[in-house]
ZADRENFI-474259 format. One record per residue (C-alpha): x, y, z. Coordinates in nm, 4 decimals, decimal comma, always signed. Example, Ala and Ser with C-alpha at 12.3 -4.5 7.8 and 13.67 -1.06 7.14 Angstrom:
2
- +1,2300|-0,4500|+0,7800
- +1,3670|-0,1060|+0,7140
//
This chain:
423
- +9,4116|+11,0593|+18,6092
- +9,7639|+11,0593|+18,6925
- +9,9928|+11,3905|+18,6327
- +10,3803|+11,2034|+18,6277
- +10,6313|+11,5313|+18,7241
- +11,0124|+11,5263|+18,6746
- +11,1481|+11,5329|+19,0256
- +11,4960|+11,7827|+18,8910
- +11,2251|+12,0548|+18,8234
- +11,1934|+12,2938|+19,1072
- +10,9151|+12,4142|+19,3482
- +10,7795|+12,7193|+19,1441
- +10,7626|+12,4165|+18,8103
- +10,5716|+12,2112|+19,0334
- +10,3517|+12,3801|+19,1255
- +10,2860|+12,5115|+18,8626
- +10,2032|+12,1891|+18,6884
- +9,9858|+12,0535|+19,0305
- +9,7535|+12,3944|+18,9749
- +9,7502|+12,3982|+18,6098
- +9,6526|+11,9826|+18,5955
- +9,4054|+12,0297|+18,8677
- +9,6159|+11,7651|+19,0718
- +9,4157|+11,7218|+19,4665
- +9,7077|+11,4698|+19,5568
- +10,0552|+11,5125|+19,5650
- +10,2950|+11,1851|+19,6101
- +10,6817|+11,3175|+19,7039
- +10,9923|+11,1300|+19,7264
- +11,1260|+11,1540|+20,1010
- +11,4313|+11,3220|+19,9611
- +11,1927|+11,6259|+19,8292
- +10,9852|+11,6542|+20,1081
- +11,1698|+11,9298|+20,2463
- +11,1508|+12,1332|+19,9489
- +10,8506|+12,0939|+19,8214
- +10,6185|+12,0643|+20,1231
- +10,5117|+12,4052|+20,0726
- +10,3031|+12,3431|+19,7454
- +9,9400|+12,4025|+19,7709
- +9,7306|+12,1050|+19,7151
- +9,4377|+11,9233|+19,9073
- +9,6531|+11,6283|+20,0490
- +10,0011|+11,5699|+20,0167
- +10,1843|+11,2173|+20,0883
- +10,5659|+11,1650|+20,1483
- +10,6256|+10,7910|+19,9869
- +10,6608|+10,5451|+20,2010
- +10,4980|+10,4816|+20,5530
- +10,2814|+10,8169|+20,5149
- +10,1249|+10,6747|+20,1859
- +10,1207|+10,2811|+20,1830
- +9,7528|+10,2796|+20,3266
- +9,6767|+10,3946|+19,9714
- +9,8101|+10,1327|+19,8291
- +9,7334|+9,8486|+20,0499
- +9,3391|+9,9470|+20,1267
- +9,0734|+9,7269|+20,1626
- +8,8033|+9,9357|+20,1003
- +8,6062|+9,9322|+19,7705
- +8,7326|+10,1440|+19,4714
- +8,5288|+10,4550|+19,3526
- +8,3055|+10,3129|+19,0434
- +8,4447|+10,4417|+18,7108
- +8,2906|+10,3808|+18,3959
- +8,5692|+10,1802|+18,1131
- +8,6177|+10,4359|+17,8585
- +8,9165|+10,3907|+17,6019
- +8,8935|+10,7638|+17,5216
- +8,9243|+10,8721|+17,8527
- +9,2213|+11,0811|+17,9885
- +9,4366|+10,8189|+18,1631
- +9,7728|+11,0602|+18,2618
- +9,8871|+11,4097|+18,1839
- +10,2595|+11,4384|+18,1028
- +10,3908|+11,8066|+18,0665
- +10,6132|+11,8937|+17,8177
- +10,8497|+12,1628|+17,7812
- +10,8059|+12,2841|+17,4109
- +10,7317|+12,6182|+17,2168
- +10,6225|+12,8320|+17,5190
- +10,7728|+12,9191|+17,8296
- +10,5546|+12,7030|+18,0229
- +10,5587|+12,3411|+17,9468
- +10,2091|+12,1642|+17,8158
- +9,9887|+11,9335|+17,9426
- +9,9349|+11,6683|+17,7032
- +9,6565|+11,4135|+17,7308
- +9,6762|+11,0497|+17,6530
- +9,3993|+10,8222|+17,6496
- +9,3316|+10,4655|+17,7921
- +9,3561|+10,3479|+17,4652
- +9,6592|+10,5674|+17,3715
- +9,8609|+10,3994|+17,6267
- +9,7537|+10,0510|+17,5896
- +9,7969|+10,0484|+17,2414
- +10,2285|+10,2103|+17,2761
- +10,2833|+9,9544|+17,5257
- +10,1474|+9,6496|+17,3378
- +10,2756|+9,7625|+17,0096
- +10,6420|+9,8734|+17,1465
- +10,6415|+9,5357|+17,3471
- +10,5082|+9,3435|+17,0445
- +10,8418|+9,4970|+16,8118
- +11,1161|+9,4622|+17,0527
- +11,0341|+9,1415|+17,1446
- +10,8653|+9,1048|+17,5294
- +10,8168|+8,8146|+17,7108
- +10,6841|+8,6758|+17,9934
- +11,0321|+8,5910|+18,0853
- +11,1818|+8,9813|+18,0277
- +11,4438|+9,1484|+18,2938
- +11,3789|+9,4782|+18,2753
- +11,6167|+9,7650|+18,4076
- +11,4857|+10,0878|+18,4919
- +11,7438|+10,2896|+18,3988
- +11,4142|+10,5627|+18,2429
- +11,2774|+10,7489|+18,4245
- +10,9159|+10,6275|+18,4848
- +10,8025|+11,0256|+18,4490
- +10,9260|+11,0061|+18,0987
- +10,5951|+10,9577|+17,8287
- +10,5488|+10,7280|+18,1024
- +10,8734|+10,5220|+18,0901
- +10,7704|+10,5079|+17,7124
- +10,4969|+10,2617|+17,7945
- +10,7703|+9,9484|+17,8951
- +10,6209|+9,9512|+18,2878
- +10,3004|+9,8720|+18,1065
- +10,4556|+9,6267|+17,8510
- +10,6305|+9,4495|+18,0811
- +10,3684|+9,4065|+18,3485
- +10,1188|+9,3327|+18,0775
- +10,3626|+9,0099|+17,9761
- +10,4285|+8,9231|+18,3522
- +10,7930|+9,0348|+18,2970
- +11,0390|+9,1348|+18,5918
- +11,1079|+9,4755|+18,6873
- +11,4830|+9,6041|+18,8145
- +11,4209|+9,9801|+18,9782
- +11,7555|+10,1612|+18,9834
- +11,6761|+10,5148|+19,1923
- +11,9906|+10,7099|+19,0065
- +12,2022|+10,6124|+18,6483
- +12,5932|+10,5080|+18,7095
- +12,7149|+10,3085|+18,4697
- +12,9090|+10,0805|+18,7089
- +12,5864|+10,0037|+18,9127
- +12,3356|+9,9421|+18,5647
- +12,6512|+9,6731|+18,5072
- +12,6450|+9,5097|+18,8185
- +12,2567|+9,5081|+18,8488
- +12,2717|+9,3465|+18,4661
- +12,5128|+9,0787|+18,6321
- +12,3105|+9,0176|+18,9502
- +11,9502|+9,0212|+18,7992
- +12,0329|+8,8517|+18,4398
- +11,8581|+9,1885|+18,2851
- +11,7775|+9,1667|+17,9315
- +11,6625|+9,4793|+17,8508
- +11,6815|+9,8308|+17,9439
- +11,5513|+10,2196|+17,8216
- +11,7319|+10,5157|+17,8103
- +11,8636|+10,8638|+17,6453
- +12,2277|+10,8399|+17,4884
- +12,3854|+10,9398|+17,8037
- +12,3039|+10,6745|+17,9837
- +12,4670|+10,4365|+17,7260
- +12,7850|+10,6695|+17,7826
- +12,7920|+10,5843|+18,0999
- +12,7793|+10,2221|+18,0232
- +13,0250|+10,2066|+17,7968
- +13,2642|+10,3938|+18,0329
- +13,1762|+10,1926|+18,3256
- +13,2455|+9,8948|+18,0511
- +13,6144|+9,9869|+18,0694
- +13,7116|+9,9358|+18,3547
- +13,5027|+9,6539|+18,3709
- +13,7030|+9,2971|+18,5102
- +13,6001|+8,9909|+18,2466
- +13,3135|+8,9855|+18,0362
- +13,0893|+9,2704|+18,0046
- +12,7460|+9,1396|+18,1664
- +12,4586|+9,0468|+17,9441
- +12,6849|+8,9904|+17,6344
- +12,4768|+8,8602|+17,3275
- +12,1446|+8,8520|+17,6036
- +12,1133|+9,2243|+17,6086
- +11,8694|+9,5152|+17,4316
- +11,8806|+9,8442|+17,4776
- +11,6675|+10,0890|+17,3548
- +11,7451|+10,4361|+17,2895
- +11,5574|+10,7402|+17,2201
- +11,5960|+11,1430|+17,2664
- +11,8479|+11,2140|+17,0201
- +12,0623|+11,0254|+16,7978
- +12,3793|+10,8536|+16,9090
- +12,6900|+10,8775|+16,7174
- +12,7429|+10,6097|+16,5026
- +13,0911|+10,5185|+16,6274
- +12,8477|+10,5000|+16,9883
- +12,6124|+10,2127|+16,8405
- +12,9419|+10,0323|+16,7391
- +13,0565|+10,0006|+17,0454
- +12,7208|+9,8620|+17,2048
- +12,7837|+9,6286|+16,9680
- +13,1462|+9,5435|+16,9171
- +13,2248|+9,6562|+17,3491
- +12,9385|+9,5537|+17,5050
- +12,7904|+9,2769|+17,2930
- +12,4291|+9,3954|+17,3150
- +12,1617|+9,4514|+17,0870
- +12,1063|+9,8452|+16,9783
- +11,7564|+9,9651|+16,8961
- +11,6323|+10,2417|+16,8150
- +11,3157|+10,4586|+16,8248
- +11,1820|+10,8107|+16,7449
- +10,8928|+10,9702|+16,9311
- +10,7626|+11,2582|+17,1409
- +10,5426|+11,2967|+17,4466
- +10,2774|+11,3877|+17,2014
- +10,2632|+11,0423|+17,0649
- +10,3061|+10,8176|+17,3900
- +10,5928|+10,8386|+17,2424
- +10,6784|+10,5022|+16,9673
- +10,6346|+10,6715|+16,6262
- +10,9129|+10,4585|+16,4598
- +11,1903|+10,1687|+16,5381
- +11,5036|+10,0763|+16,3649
- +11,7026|+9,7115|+16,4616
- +11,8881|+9,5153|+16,3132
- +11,7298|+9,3373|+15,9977
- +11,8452|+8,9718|+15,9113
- +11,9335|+9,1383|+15,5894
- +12,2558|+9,3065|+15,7787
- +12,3517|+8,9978|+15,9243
- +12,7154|+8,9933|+15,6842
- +12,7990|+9,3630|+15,7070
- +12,9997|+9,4738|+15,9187
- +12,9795|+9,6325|+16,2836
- +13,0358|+9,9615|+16,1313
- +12,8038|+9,9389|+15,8260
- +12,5351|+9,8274|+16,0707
- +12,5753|+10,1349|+16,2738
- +12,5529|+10,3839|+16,0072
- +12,2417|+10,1920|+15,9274
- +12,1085|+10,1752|+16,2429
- +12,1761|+10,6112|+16,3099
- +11,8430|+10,6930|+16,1293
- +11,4974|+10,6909|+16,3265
- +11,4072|+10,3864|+16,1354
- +11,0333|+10,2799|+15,9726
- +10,6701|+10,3393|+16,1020
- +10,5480|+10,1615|+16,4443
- +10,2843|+9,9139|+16,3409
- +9,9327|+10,1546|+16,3151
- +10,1511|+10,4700|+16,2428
- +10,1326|+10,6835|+15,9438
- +10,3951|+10,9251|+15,8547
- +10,4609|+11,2216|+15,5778
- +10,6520|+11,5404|+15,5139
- +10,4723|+11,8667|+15,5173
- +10,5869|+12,1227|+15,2030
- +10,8012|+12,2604|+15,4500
- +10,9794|+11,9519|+15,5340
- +10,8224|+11,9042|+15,8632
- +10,7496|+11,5317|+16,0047
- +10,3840|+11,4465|+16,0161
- +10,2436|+11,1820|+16,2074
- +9,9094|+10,9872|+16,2197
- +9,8006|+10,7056|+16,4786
- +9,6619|+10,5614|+16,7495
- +9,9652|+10,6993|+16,9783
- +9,9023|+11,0503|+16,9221
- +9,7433|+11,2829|+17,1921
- +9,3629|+11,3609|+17,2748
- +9,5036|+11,7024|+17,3715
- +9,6339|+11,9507|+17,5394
- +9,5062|+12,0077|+17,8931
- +9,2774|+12,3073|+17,8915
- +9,4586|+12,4931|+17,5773
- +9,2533|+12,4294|+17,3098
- +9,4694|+12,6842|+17,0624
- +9,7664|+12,4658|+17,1204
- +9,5704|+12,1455|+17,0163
- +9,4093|+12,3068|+16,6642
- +9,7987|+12,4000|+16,5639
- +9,9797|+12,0734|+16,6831
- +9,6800|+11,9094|+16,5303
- +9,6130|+12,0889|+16,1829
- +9,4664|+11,9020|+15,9191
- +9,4073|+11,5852|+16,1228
- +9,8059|+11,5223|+16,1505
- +10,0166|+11,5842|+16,4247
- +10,2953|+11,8176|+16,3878
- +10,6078|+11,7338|+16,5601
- +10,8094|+12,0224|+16,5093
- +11,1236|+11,8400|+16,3581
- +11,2648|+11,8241|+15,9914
- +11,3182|+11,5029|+15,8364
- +11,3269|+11,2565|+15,5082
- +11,1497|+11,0126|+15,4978
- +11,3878|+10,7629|+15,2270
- +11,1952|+10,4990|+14,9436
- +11,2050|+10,2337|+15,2181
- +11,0235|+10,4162|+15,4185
- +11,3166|+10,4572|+15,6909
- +11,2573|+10,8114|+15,8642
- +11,5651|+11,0249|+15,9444
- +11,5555|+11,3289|+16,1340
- +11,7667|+11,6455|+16,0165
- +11,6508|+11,9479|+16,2294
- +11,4240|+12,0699|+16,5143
- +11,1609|+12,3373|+16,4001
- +11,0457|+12,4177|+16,7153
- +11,2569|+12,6208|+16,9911
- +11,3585|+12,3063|+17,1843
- +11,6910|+12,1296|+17,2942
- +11,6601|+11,8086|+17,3956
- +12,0156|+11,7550|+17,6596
- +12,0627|+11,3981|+17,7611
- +11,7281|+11,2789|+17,6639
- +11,5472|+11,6031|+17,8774
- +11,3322|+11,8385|+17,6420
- +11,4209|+12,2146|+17,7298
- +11,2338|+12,4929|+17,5957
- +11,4703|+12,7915|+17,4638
- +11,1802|+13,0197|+17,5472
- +11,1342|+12,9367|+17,8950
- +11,5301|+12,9797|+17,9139
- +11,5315|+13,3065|+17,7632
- +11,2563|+13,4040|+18,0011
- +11,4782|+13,4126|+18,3337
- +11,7579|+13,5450|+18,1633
- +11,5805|+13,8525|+18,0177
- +11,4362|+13,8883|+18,3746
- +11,8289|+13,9809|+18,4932
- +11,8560|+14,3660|+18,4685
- +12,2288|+14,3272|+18,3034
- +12,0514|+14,1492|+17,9589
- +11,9383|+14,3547|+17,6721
- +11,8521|+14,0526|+17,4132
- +11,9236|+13,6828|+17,4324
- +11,8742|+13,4338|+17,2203
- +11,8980|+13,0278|+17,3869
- +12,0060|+12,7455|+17,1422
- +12,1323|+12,4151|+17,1269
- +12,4659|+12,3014|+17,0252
- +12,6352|+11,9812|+16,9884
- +12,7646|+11,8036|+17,2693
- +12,9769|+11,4894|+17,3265
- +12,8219|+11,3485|+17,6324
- +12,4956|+11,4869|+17,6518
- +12,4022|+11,5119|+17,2581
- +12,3203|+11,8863|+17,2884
- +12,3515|+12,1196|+17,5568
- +12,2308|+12,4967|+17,6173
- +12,4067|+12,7651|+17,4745
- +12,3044|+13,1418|+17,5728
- +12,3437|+13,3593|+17,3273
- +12,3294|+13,7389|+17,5087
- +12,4036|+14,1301|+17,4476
- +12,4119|+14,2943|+17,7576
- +12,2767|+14,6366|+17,8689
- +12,5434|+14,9339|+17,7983
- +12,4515|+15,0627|+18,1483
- +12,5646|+14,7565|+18,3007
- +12,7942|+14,4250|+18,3183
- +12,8306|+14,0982|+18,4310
- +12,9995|+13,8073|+18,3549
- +12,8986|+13,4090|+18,2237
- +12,9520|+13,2835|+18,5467
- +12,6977|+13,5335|+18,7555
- +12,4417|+13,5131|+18,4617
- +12,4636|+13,0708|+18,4713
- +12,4041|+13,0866|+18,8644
- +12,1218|+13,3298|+18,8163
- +11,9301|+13,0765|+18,6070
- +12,0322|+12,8187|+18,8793
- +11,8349|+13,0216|+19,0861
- +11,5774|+13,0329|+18,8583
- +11,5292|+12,6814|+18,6257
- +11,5723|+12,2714|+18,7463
- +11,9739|+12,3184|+18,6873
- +11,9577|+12,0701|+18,3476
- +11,7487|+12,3536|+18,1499
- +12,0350|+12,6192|+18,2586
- +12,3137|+12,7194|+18,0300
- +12,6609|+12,5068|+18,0243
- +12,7873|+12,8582|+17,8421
- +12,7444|+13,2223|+17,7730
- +12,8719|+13,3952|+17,4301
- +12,8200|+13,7913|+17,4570
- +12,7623|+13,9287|+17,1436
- +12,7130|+14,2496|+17,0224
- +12,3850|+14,1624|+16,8418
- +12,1559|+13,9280|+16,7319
- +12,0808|+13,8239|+16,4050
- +11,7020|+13,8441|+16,3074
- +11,4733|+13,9005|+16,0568
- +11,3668|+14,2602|+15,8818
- +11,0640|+14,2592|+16,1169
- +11,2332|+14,1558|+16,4122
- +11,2071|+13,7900|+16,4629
- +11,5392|+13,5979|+16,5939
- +11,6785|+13,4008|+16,3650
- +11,7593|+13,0981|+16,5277
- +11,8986|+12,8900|+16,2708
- +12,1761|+13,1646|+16,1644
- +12,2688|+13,1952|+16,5278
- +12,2990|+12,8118|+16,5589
- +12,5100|+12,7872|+16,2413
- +12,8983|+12,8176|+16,3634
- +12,8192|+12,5721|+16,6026
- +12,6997|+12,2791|+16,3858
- +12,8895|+12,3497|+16,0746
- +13,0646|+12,0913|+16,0933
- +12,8075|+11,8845|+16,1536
- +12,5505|+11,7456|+15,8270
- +12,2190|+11,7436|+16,0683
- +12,1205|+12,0035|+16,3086
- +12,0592|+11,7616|+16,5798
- +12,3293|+11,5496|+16,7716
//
């Protein structure tokens, strides 16, 4: 089984996830070696010369039996609780995203594909498969800058790429001060997931850039393609702009996926994506999977052609430039420092990063301290994308009559202006 861990979380998350997986081998970038050497596991490997005899051994492989419903990776999750969750996905779960995603946004054998997702993301959302599967040509880029993803289009003739809305920010800033024709112009898809762009953003990508905007909805939980939204030959003669408000909903059911609303309003999903489990927390599986459908946690409609579009988050998580960050796990560290009496960690809208973390805190009368102290604290304390960008001190909280937070009165200035609570 392989555990894929986000390299920005820090040595205490790590670890954390190596004991709770059962991990026995640990593979670090060089530039983490430092950092992390001290984790306790049976053999760790630096990539590179200290680990290329794994790769390159002649020796026969340990016999293991094909089973489709075996666990094939464990990719945690930061969700409800304060620690994130393991969540299982099967051989046949991750054959069947890749070939399906692949299948609807058109892989070929002769695909250029730019790496500008992380790989430790639901597994790059399954394109490393689909495009290996299809004999396709992979372009690794180790950090996103716009002006480099443009250049690397140019030099590799890459015609398709992966990524949160932030990364298509940076493209279409790079894109300005870009000499002659944008690269990849009327060759190019991109695919974006982890919140939705603006739709003045998915004009641009096509009116600025000249590429092809798609698209999809999905968690870790299901692998992650639940649904898809491109262009349909039917919006051929409407305009840029009418295509982009078109294209700003999560769009229709992946091929094998079923999808309703719970009374509540909650998005239900059913298919061949969805998770075995969670690793060794069998409570967590019976909830997310009540009533053989999985519950994702966000609002949405689902409209008479079928098109999904997703209005609010019912569980406590922000998802910042594509990263999921749980408001629990936030609150946590910050309730840990002695000047905090309550806090309360939400999400509010953000122009470059979709959403970003908001604290929310009424300090201790016998103390003080300031936004900037309490923000380096949780540096101290959290991978730095999970900490707060800002600190309102209030002088309480608003909750319900038996003591429960609130969360969607205390989000409520912030997105007023706003007709989803997502961004």
């Amino acid at each position: 089984m392989g555990v894929p861990i986000n390299f920005r979380l820090n040595k205490e998350e790590i670890s954390y996830i190596v004991d709770h997986s059962g991990a026995d081998v640990l593979l670090v970038d060089p530039e983490l070696e430092e950092d992390l050497s001290s984790i306790e596991v049976k053999h760790f490997f630096v990539l590179g010369e200290s680990s290329d005899y794994l790769f390159s051994s002649t020796k026969t492989p340990a016999h293991w039996v094909a089973d489709e419903n075996a666990t094939a990776t464990i990719n945690y999750t930061s969700g409800t609780t304060a620690r994130p969750k393991g969540v299982e996905m099967t051989h046949r779960n991750l054959w069947l995203n890749a070939a399906i995603f692949g299948w609807q946004t058109g892989v070929t054998h002769r695909e250029i594909y730019l790496h500008t997702l992380p790989m430790f993301h639901c597994n790059g959302w399954g394109m490393p498969y689909a495009i290996t599967g299809m004999g396709g040509q992979h372009i690794v880029l180790r950090k996103i800058d716009g002006a480099e993803i443009l250049e690397r289009i140019q030099k590799h003739k890459v015609t398709l790429l992966c990524g949160a809305p932030a990364v298509i920010a940076a493209i279409l800033d790079a894109a300005t001060d870009w000499e002659g024709e944008v690269p990849g112009k009327g060759k190019m898809r991109i695919v974006v997931a982890g919140a939705p762009p603006p739709t003045k953003t998915i004009e641009r990508v096509e009116t600025e850039l000249g590429w092809e905007f798609i698209q999809i909805y999905g968690l870790t939980e299901t692998a992650p393609l639940v649904t898809m939204n491109r262009i349909r030959p039917e919006w051929d003669d409407k305009t840029a702009q009418e295509r982009a408000v078109l294209l700003s909903s999560a769009g229709s059911p992946a091929l094998g996926i079923d999808l309703t609303t719970s009374p509540d309003g909650e998005l239900l999903v059913r298919g061949n994506h969805v998770l075995k489990s969670y690793w060794n927390q069998p409570e967590a599986t019976d909830e997310a999977l009540a009533d053989d459908w999985f519950h994702t946690g966000d609002g949405a409609t689902i409209g008479k052609d079928q098109y999904v579009t997703i209005t609010d988050r019912k569980k406590d998580v922000i998802i910042s430039g594509g990263e999921n960050v749980s408001s629990i796990e936030v609150e946590d560290v910050l309730f840990s420092h002695p000047s905090v009496a309550e806090v309360a960690v939400i999400g509010v809208p953000d122009e470059k990063w979709g959403e970003t973390v908001k604290a929310l805190v009424v300090l201790d009368q016998s103390d003080a301290t300031d936004e900037e102290t309490l923000i380096s604290y949780c540096r101290e304390n959290l991978a730095h994308y999970k900490c707060p960008t800002s600190i309102d001190f209030v002088e309480e909280l608003a909750r319900t009559t038996t003591g429960k937070l609130q969360k969607f009165k205390l989000r409520e200035p912030y997105w007023k202006d706003m007709n989803r609570q997502i961004n």
